[in-house]
C-alpha positions in Angstrom: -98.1 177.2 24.9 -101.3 175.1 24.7 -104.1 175.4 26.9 -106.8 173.4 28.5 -109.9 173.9 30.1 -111.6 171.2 31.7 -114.1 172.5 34.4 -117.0 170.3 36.2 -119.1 170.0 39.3 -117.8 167.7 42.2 -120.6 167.4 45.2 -122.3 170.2 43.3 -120.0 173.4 44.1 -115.8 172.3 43.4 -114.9 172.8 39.6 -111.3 171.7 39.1 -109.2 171.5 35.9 -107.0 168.4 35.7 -104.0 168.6 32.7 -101.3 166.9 32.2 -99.3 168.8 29.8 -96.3 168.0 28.1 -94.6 171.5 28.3 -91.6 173.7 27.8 -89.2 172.0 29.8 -86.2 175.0 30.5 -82.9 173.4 32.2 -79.7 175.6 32.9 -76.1 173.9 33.5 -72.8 175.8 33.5 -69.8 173.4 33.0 -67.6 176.2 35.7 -70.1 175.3 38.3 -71.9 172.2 40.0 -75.6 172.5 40.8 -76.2 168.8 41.7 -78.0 166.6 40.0 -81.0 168.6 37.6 -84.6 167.4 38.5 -87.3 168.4 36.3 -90.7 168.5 37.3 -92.8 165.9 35.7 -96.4 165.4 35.4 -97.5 168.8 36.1 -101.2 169.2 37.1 -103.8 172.1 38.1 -106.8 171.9 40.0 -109.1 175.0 41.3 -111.6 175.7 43.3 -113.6 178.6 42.8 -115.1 179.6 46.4 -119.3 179.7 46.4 -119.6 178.3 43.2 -122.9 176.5 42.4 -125.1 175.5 39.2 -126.6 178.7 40.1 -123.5 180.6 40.5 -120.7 178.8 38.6 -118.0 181.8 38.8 -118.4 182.2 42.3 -120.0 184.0 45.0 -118.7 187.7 44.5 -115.6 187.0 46.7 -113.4 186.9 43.9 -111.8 183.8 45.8 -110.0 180.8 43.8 -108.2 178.1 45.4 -105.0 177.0 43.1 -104.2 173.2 43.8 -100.6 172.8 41.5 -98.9 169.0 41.7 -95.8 167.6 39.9 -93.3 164.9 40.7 -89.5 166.5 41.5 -91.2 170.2 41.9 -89.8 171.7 44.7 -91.7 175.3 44.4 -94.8 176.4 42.5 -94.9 180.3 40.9 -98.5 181.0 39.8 -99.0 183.4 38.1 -102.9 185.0 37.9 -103.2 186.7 34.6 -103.7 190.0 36.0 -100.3 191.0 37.2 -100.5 189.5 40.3 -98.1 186.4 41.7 -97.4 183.8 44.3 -94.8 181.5 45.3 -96.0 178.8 47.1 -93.9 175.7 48.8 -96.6 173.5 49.0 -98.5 173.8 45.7 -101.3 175.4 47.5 -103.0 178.8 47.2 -105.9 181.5 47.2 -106.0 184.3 45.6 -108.5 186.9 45.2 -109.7 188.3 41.8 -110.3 191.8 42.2 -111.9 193.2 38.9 -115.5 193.7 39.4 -117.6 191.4 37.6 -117.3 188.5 35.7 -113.8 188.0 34.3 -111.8 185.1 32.4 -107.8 185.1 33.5 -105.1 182.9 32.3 -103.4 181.3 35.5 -100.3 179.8 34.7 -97.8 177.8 37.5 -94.6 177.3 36.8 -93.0 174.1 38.8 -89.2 174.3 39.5 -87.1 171.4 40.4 -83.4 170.9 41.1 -80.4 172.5 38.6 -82.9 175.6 37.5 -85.5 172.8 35.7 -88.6 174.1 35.3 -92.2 173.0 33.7 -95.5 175.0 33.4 -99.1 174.8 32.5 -101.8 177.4 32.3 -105.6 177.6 32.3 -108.4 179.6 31.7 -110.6 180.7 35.3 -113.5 182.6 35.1 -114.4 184.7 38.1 -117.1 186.5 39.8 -116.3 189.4 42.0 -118.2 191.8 43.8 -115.7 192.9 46.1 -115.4 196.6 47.1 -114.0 198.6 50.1 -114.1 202.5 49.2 -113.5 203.4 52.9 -110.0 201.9 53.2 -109.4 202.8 49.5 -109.8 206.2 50.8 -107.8 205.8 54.1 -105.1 204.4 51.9 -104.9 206.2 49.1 -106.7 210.6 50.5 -109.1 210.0 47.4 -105.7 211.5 45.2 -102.2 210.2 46.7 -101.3 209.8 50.5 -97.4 208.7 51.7 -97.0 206.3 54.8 -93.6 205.6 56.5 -92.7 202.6 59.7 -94.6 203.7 62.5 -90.4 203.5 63.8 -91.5 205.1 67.0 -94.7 202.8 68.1 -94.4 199.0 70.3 -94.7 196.3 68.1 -93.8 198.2 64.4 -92.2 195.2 63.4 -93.5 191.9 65.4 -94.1 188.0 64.5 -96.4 185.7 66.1 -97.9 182.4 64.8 -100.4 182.2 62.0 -102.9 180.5 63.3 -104.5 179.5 66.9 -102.8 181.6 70.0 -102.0 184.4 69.0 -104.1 184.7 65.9 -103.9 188.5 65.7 -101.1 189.5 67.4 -97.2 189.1 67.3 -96.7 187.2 70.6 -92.9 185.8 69.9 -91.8 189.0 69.3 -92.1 192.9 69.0 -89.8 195.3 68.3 -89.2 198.3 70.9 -89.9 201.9 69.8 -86.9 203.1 67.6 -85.4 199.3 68.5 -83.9 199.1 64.9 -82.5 203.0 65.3 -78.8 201.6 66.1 -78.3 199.3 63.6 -77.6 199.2 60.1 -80.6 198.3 59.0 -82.6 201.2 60.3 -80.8 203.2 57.0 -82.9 200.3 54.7 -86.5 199.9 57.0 -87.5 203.2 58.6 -86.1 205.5 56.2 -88.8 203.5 53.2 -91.4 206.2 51.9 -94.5 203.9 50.6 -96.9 206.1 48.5 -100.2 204.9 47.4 -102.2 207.2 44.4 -105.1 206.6 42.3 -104.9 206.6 38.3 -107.7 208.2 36.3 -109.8 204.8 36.2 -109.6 204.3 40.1 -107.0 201.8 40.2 -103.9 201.8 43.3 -101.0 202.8 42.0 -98.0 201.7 44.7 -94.1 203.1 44.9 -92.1 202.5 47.2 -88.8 204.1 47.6 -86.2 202.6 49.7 -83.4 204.6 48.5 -81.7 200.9 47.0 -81.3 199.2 50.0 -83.4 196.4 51.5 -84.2 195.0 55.1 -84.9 191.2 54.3 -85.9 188.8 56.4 -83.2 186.1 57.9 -84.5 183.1 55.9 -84.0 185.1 52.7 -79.7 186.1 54.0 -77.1 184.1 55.1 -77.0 185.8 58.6 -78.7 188.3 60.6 -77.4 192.6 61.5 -76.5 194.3 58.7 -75.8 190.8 56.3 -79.9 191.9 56.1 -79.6 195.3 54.7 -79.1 194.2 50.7 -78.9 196.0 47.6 -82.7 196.0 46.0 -84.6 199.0 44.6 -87.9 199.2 44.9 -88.3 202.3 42.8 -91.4 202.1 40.4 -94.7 202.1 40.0 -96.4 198.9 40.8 -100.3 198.3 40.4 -102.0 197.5 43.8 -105.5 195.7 44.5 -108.2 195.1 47.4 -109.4 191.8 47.3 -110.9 190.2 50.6 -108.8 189.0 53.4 -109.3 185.5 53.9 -108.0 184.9 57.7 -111.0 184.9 59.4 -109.4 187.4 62.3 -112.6 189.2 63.7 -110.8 192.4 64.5 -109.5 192.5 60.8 -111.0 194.7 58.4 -111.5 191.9 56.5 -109.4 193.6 53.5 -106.3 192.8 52.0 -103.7 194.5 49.4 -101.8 192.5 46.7 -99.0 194.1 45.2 -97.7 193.1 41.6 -94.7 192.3 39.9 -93.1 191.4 43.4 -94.2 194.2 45.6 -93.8 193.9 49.5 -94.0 196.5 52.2 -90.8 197.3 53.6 -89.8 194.2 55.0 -89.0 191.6 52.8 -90.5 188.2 53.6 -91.4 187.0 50.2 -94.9 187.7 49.9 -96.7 190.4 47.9 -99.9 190.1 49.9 -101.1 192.0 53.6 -104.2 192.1 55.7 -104.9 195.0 56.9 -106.0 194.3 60.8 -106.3 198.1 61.3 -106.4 201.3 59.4 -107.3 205.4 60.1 -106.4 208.5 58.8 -103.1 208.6 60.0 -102.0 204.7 61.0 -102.0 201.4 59.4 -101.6 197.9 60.9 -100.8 195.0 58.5 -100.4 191.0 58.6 -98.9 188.7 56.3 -97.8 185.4 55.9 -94.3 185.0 54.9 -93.4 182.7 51.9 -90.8 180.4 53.4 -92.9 180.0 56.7 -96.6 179.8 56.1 -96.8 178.7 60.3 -95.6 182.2 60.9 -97.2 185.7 60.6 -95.3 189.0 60.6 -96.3 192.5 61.5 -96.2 195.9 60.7 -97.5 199.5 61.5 -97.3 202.1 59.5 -97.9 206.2 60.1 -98.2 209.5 58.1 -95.6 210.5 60.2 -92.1 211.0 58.3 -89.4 208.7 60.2 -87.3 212.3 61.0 -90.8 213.9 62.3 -91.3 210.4 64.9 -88.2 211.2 67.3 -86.4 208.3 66.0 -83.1 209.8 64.6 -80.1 208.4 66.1 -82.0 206.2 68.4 -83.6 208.9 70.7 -87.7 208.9 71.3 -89.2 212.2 71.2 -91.0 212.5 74.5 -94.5 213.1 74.2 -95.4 216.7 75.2 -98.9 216.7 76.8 -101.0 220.2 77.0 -102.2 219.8 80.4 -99.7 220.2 83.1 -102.4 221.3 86.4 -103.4 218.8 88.2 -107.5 219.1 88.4 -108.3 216.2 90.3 -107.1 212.7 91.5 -107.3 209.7 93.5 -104.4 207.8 94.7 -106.3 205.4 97.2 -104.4 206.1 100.7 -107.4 205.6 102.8 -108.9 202.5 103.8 -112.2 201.9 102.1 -113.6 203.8 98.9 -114.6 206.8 98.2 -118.2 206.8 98.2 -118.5 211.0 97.8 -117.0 210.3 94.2 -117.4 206.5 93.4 -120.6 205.0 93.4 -121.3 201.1 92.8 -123.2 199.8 90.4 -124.5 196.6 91.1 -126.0 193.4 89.3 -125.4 192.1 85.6 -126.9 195.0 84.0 -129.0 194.2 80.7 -127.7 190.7 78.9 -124.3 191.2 80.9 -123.9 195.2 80.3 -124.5 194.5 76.6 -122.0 192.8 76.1 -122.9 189.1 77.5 -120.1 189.2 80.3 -121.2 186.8 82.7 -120.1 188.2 86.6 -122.4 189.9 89.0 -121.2 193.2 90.3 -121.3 193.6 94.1 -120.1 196.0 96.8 -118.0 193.4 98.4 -115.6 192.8 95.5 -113.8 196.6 96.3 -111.2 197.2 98.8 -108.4 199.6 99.4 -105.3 198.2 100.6 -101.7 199.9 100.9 -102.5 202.2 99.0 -104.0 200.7 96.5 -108.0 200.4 95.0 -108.5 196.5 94.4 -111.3 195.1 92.0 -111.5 191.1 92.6 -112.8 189.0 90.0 -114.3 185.3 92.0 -115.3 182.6 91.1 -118.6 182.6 93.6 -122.0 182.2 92.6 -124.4 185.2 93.1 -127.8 185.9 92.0 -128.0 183.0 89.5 -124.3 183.9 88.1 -121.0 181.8 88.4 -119.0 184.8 89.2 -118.7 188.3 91.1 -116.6 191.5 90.6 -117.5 195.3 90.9 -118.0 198.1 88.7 -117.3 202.1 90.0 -118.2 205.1 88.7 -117.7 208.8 89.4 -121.1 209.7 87.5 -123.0 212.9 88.7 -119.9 213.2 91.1 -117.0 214.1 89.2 -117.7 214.9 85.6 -114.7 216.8 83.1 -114.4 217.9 79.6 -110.9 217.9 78.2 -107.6 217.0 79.7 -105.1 213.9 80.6 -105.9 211.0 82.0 -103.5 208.7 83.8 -104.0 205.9 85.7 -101.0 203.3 87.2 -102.5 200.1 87.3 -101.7 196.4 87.3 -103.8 193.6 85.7 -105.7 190.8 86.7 -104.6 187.4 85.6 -105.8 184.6 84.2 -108.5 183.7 81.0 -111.4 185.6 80.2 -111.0 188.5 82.8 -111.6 191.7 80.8 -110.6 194.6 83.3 -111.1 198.2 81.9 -110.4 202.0 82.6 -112.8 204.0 80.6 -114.9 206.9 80.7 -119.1 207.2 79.2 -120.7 210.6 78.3 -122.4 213.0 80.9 -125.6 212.9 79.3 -125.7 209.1 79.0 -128.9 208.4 80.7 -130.7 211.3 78.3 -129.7 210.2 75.1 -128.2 206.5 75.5 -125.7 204.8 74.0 -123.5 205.2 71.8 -124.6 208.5 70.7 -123.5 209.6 74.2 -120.1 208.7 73.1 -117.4 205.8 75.1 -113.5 206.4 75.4 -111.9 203.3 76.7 -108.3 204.4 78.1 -107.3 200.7 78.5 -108.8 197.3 78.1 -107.0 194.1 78.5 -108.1 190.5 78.5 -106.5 187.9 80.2 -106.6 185.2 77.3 -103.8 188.0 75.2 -101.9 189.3 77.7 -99.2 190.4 75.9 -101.8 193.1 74.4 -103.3 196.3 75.3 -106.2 198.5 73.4 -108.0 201.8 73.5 -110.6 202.1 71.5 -113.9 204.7 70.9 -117.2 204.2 70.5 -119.8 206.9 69.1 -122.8 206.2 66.3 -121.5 204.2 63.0 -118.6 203.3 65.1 -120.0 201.3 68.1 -119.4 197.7 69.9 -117.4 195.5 67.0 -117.0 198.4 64.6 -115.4 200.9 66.7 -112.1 202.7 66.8 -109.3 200.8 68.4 -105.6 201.1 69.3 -103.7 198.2 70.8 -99.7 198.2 72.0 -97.8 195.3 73.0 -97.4 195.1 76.8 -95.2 193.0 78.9 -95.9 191.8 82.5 -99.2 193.1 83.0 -100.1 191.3 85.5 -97.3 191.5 87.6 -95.9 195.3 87.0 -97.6 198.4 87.0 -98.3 199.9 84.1 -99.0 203.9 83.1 -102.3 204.0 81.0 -102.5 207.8 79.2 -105.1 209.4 77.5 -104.7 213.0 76.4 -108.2 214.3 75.2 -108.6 218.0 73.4 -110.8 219.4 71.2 -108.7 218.1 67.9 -107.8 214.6 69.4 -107.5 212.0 71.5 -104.4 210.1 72.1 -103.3 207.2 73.7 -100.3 206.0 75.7 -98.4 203.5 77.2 -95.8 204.1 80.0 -95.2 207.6 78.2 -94.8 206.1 74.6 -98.1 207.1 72.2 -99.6 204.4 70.4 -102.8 205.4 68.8 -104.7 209.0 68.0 -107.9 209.4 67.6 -109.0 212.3 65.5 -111.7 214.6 67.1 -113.8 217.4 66.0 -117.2 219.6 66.5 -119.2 216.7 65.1 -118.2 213.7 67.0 -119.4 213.1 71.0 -116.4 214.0 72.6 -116.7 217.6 73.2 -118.5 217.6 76.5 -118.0 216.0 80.0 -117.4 212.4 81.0 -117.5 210.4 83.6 -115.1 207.5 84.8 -115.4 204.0 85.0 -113.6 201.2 86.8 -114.5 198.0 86.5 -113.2 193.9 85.8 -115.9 192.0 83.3 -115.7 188.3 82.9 -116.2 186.8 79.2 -118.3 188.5 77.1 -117.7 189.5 73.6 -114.0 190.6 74.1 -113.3 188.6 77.3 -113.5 185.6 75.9 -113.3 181.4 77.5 -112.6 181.4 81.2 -110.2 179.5 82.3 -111.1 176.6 83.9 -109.2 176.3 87.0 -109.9 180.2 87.0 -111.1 181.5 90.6 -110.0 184.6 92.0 -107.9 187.7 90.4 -107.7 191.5 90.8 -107.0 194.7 89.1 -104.8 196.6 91.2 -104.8 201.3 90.8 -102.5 202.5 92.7 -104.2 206.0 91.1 -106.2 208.2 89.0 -105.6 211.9 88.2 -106.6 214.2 85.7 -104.7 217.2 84.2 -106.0 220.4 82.6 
């Protein structure tokens, strides 16, 4: 094989290798069969673009990141090959990769361009890259510091969910998400939820990935010739495959900003033809991963994973194992039969607070923005202006009037529609106004914007984990805004969990030495904008949250 390195500057960053090789052309015909007319790629070239790379920096700027650019006449798919056991298949010639091995490295990157009747034609190069890249926290999450074993989260919304790559949707799997246990009846559920995906460390450090799917397969429909069981296929995934973190290069703000890459062909669980997955979200005990399938880059499919064996989740046979909460005395409630608030255990807090409570929102909280009606508390969102603000709403709290340590939470509420409303049911730490925030400690029961209304969140906020870096939970929802809804939270001394209409979706993992071992207060209240509220809509001008209660359990 000969190889060619040709590397320059182009506007002072871009260096590209352009070769035209004459290569190994391989061509397979058997006389028994027709397979139409063979097509062999011709005039194979490479280009690449390492990312941040300058005359002061010409491997790169730590992120490990190459852009692969393969051409040919005929070709009709592109197999690179990076040198370092890692692959990608690629339609469109086109593709990054991230270099993972600390430092400055030299790789041979090969593509191989196939045509029509099996003809095929390669190349390779040499690359040289920086990278700097490290994430010991979700190496740990991943991998226990030793060996750790993560099955499909079978009994969670949304374990298995596609939405578009890009623009709406960006982060979440809006055209479709599978049920809790929604797979459990068919065939397939023998070659998806029964996978056991184990992740362990060799002595130098490096992710070591198995994945045992007992021979059998769930595959995507563009990879079968039909859909039910014609998806469950023969394929064993046994063996150990080397796995990588390399940044993820979406741009989705409530990513990690991490990815994993899987060699020789390595996938999670669902086949889609790609070895690489962002990892949006990952804790002790869950993990929440994208990835863009090879035969549809326009798409992105999704995945949650748990510690939780598939026969521990309640899924067996199709049946969910009903949640069974600790607190079964009612302590205290609010189910909003009069005809005005409150005001012995909610008290209004009023104005836009300090740069829009902190978080930029942009309404102006008032009194006149509450009512109770048939039995309901309403919070209005208007477009109205108010003491040099565009909008009102209101904000309620039961602070210095009903304060609780431990127990469930439920609420039944329905949303507010309509772009960059950001309605919330959450709770703030007794001592708040002593010690501040977030050492005071924030558990957020719900939150929901109206610009992804197909999504729901909890999330938890205490120090190292505050504002954009705190803990979160999310669960596909349906008809927010014109259903009710059941938002849970069951809060002990060991941990907090969250659910939706009964089904549990997220836990949070307490102890002695994080904030939540003391009493809260609740809060009520719809934002507009702000950080997670996002663009209003335009033609937006008047929406509420509807409660039709609050009570707490102990």
């Amino acid at each position: 094989m000969m190889k060619m390195k040709n590397i320059k500057f182009i506007n002072g960053i871009k260096f590209s290798l352009l070769a035209i090789l004459a290569l190994a052309v391989f061509s397979c015909v058997d006389d028994d069969y027709d397979i139409g007319t063979v097509s062999t790629p011709s005039n194979l070239s490479l280009d690449f673009e390492i990312v941040g790379a300058s005359a002061d920096m010409p491997d790169g700027d730590g992120s490990g990141e190459v852009i692969f650019t393969a051409k040919a006449d005929n070709a009709m798919t592109y197999k690179f090959i990076f040198g370092d056991g890692f692959e990608k298949i690629s339609s469109t010639g086109v593709v990054t990769y991230s270099f993972s091995g600390n430092g400055v490295n030299d790789y041979t990157v090969s593509v191989v361009a196939s045509g029509t009747g099996g003809a095929m034609s390669s190349m390779s190069t040499e690359v040289s890259v920086f990278s700097s890249f490290d994430d010991p926290e979700t190496k740990e999450l991943l991998t226990g510091g030793d060996s750790k074993t993560w099955y499909v989260a079978a009994a969670q919304p949304g374990h298995l969910g596609v939405g578009p790559s890009s623009g709406d949707g960006f982060d979440s799997p809006i055209y479709y998400a599978a049920a809790p246990n929604e797979k459990a009846g068919e065939d397939v559920s023998a070659c998806f939820y029964t996978d056991v995906l184990t992740y362990s460390l060799n002595a130098n450090g490096d992710i070591i990935y198995n994945q045992d799917n007992n021979g059998a397969t769930f595959y995507n429909v563009d990879f079968t010739d039909g859909a039910g069981e014609d998806q469950c296929r023969d394929l064993d995934t046994g063996g150990d495959k080397n796995a990588s973190l390399a940044p993820a290069t979406s741009g989705i703000e409530s990513s990690t900003g991490t990815a994993i890459n899987y060699a020789n062909g390595g996938f999670m669980s669902y086949f889609i033809g790609t070895s690489t997955y962002e990892i949006l979200e990952i804790t002790e005990n869950t993990m929440y991963v994208r990835a863009i399938p090879a035969s549809n880059p326009a798409l992105a499919w999704y995945l949650k994973f748990t510690t939780t064996p598939y026969d521990q989740q309640g899924a067996t046979g199709g049946g969910e194992e009903e949640f069974e909460t600790q607190f079964e005395d009612l302590a205290w409630s609010d189910e909003f039969n009069g005809d005005a608030l409150d005001t012995e255990t909610w008290n209004y807090e009023i104005g836009n607070g300090t740069d829009g409570w902190g978080n930029g929102e942009v309404q102006y909280y008032t009194e006149d923005n509450v009512s109770v009606q048939d039995g309901n508390l309403v919070i209005t969102a208007r477009r109205e202006a108010e003491s040099g603000f565009d909008f009102t709403s209101a904000r309620i709290t039961t602070q210095d009037n009903y304060e609780f340590t431990y127990g469930r939470i439920e609420a039944r509420a329905k949303m507010p529609a309509g772009g960059g409303t950001w309605p919330a049911i959450w709770m703030l730490g007794a001592n708040f106004d002593e010690v501040g925030w977030p050492e005071t400690g924030e558990i957020d029961i719900m939150e929901w914007v109206g610009n992804e209304p197909n999504r729901t969140s909890s999330a938890l906020h205490l120090p190292g984990n505050s504002g954009g870096n705190a803990v979160v939970g999310d669960a596909i929802i349906n008809n927010a805004t014109s259903e009710f809804h059941i938002y849970t939270a069951e809060w002990t001394e060991d941990s907090i969990t969250f659910l939706l209409d009964g089904e549990v979706y997220f836990t949070f993992d307490n102890d002695a030495s994080k904030p939540f071992n003391k009493d809260f207060f609740l809060i009520l209240n719809v934002a507009m904008g702000g950080g997670l509220g996002g663009a209003i809509d335009a033609d937006f001008q008047e929406s509420s949250m509807e409660i039709d209660y609050i009570k707490v359990y102990q």
